[in-house]
BARO-627688 format. One record per residue (C-alpha): residue number from 1; residue in one letter; x, y, z. Coordinates in nm, 2 decimals. Example, Ala and Ser with C-alpha at 12.3 -4.5 7.8 and 13.67 -1.06 7.14 Angstrom:
! residues 2
REC,pos,code,u,v,w
REC,1,A,1.23,-0.45,0.78
REC,2,S,1.37,-0.11,0.71
END
This chain:
! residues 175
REC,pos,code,u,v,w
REC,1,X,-2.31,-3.21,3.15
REC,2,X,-2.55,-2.97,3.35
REC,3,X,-2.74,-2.68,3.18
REC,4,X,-2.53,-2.45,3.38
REC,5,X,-2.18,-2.62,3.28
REC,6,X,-2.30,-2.64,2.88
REC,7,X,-2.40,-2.26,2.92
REC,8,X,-2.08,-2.15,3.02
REC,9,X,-1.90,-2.31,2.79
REC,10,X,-2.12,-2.21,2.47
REC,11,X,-2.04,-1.85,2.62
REC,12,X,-1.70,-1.89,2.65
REC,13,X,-1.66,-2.04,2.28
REC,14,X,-1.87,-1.74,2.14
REC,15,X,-1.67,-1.46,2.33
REC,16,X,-1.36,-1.64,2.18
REC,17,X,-1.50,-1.64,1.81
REC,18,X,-1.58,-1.24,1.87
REC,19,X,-1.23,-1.15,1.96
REC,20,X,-1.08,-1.39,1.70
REC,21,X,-1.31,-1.17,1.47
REC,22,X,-1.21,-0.86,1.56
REC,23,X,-0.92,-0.70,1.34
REC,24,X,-0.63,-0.68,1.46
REC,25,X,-0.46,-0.30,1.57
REC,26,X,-0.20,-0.12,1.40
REC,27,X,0.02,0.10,1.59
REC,28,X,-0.04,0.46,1.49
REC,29,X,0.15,0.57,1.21
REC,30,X,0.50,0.70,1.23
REC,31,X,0.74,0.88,0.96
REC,32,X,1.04,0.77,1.14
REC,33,X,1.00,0.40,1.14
REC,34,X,1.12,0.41,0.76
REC,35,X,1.45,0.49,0.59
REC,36,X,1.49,0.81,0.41
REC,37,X,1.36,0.75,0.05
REC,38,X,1.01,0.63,0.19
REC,39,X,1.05,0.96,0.44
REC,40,X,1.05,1.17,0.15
REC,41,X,0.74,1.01,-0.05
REC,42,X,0.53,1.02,0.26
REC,43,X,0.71,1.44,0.30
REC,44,X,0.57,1.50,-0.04
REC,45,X,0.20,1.41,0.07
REC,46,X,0.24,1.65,0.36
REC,47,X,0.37,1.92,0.10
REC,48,X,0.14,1.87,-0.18
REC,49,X,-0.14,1.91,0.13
REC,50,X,-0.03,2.24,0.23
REC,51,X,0.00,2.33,-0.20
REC,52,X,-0.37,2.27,-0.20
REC,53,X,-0.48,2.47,0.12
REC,54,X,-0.53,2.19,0.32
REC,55,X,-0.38,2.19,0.70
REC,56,X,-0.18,1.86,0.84
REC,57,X,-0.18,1.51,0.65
REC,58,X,-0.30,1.20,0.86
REC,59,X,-0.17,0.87,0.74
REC,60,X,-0.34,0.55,0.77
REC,61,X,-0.17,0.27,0.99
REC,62,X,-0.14,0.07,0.62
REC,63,X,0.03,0.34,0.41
REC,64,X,0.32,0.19,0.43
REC,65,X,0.41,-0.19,0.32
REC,66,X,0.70,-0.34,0.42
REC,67,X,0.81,-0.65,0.20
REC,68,X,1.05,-0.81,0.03
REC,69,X,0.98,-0.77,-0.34
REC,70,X,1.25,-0.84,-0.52
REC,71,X,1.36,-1.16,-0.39
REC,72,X,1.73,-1.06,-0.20
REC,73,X,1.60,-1.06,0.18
REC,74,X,1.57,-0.75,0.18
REC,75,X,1.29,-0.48,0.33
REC,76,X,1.13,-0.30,0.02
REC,77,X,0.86,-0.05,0.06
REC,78,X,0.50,0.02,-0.12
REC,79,X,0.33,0.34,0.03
REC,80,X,-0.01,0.41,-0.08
REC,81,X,-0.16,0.68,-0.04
REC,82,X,-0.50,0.59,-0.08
REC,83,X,-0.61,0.64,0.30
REC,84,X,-0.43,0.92,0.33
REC,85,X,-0.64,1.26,0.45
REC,86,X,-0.55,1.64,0.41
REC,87,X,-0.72,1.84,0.67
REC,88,X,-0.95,2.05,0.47
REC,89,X,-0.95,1.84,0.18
REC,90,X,-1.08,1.57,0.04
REC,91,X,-0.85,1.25,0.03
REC,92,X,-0.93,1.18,-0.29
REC,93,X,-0.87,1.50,-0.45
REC,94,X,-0.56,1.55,-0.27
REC,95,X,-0.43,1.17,-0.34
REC,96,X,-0.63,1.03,-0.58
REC,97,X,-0.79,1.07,-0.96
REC,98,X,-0.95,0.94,-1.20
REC,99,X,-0.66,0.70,-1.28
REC,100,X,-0.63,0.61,-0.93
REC,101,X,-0.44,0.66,-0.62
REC,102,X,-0.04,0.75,-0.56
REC,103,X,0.16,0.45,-0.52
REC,104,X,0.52,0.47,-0.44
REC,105,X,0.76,0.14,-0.46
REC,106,X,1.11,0.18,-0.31
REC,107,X,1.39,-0.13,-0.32
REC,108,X,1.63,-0.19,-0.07
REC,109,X,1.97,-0.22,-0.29
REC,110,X,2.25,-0.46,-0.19
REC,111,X,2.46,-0.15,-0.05
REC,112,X,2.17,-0.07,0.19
REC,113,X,2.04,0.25,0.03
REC,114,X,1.70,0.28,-0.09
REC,115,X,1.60,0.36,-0.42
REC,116,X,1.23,0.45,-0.54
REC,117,X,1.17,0.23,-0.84
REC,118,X,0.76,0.33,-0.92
REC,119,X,0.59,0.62,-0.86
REC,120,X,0.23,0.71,-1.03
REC,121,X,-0.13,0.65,-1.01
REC,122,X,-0.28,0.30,-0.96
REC,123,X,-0.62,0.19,-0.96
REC,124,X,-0.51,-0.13,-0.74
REC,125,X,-0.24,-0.41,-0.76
REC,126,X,-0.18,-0.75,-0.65
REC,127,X,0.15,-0.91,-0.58
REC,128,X,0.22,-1.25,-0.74
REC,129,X,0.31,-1.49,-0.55
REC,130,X,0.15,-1.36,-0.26
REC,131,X,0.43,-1.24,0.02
REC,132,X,0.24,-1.46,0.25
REC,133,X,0.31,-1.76,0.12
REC,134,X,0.72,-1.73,0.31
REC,135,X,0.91,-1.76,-0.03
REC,136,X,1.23,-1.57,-0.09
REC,137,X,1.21,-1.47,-0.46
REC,138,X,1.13,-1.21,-0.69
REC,139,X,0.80,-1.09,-0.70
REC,140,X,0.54,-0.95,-0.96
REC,141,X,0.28,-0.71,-0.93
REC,142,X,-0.03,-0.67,-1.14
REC,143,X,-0.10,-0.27,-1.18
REC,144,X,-0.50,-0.14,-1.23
REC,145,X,-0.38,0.14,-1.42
REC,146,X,-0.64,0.40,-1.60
REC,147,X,-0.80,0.24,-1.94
REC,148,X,-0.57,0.51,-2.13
REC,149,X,-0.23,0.31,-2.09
REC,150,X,-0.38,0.02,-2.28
REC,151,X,-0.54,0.28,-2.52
REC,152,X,-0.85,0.28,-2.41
REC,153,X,-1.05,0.55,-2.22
REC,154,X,-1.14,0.60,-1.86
REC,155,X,-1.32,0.27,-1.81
REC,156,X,-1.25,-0.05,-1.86
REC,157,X,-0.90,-0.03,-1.66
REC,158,X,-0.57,-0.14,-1.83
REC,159,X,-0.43,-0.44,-1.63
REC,160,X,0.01,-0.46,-1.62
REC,161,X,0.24,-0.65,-1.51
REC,162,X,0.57,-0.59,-1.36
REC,163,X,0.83,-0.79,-1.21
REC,164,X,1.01,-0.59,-0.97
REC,165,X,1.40,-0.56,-0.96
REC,166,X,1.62,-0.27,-0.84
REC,167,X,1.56,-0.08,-1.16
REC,168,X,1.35,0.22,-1.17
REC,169,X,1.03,0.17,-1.44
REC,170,X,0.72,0.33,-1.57
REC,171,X,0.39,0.27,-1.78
REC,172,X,0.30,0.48,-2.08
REC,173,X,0.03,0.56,-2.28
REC,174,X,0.04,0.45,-2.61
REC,175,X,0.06,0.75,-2.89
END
């Protein structure tokens, strides 16, 4: 093989590897895409914005998760409102504390309607087993929750775990 020839191909290969690095585009986020329950958790961001002073609420492509969580087929929904930004304010103030970020989780129920289930602050989570892997079934999620649901103080965090289902649930804080 020629210089010339070997050169053009080692270009060709690396130009391939950059876009293959590159991450992929979201569409810009829309309000509509989603059914009414998820409408009205990503409404109350734009309200509590305006409550605080701030101007109009920008969502981030992610905020919005669609996935089957409970293991029936159908779409359920985790909006999080981490990356969300108040004009005027700052996202974290506006979304976010010391015990985390809003989370939202919404189930698809076997009539159609959508019904939130969770709705509080999170530090992070992780779904178990990981959507990716193509499974229908049931799935749980590990909640980062503030150190004070465990009984604890700000820091370490409290670690949960929930399996989710159609029913609505909650953590508390120990008395």
């Amino acid at each position: 093989m020629t210089i010339r020839k070997l050169t053009l191909v080692i270009t060709v290969l690396a130009a391939g590897c950059a876009l293959a690095q590159q991450p992929a585009k979201l569409p810009p986020f829309d309000h509509g895409n989603y059914p009414p329950e998820v409408q009205k958790a990503l409404r109350y961001a734009d309200d509590e914005c305006k409550r605080d002073g701030g101007g109009e609420v920008t969502f981030a492509p992610d905020t919005v998760r669609k996935l089957d969580l409970t293991g029936d087929g159908r779409d359920d929904y985790i909006v999080s409102f981490g990356d969300t930004k108040c004009a005027g304010q700052s996202a974290f103030a506006a979304f976010c504390g010391s015990g985390g970020c809003l989370l939202n989780i919404s189930v698809t129920l076997p009539n159609g309607r959508v019904r939130k289930v969770f709705d509080n602050y999170v530090r992070g989570y992780a779904i178990r087993p990981d959507p990716a892997d193509g499974s229908v079934r049931s799935r749980t999620i590990r909640f980062e929750l503030h150190g004070a649901f465990c009984g604890g103080h700000g820091t370490p965090s409290c670690l949960k775990e929930k399996r989710i289902t159609t029913r609505p649930f909650e953590f508390r804080m120990p008395k």
